[in-house]
C-alpha positions in Angstrom: -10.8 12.3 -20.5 -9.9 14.2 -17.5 -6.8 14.7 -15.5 -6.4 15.9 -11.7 -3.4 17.6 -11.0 -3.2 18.5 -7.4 -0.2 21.1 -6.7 1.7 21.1 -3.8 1.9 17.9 -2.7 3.6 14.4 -3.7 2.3 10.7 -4.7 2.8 8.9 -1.7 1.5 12.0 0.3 -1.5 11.7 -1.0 -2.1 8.2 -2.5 0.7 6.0 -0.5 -1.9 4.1 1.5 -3.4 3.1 -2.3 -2.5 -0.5 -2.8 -3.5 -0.6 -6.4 -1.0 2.0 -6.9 2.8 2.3 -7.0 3.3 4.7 -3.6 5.0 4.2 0.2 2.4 3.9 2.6 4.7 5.1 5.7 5.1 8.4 3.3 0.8 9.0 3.3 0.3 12.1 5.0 -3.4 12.5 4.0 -4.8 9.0 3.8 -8.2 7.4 4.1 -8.3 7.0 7.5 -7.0 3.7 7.9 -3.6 4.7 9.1 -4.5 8.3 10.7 -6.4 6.7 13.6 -9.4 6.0 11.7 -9.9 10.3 10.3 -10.6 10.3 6.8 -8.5 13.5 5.3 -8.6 12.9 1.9 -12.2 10.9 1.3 -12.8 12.6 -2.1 -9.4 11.9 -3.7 -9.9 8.4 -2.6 -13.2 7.8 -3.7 -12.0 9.1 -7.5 -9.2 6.4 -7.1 -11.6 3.6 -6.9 -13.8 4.9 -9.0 -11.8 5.9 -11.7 -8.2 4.2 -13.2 -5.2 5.8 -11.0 -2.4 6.7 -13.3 0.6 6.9 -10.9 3.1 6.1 -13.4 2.2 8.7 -16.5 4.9 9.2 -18.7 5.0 11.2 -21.6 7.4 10.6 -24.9 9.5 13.2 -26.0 11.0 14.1 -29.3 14.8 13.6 -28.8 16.7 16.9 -28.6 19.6 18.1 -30.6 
């Protein structure tokens, strides 16, 4: 198992324009190049979201405090 973490930017920055995942698409900065007039920004991200399961909603369980 692996995990990516890319600092710096958000979800829907990134993967919005995903629609296997939970993100805006009018929030995707760096898409695919469907919606930036056909420029692919991000081609490697997106090729590891199809390739691999996209976790967009990861949470974590923690032990309750106090």
């Amino acid at each position: 198992m692996f995990v990516i973490v890319r600092e710096n930017r958000t979800y829907d920055q990134m993967l919005g324009d995903v629609t296997a995942g939970n993100g805006d698409a009018s929030l995707a900065v760096f898409g695919d190049g469907s919606a930036a007039g056909g420029i692919p920004i991000s081609p490697n991200v997106h090729a590891l979201v199809t390739r691999f399961p996209l976790l967009d909603n990861f949470y974590e369980p923690q032990p309750p405090v106090g």
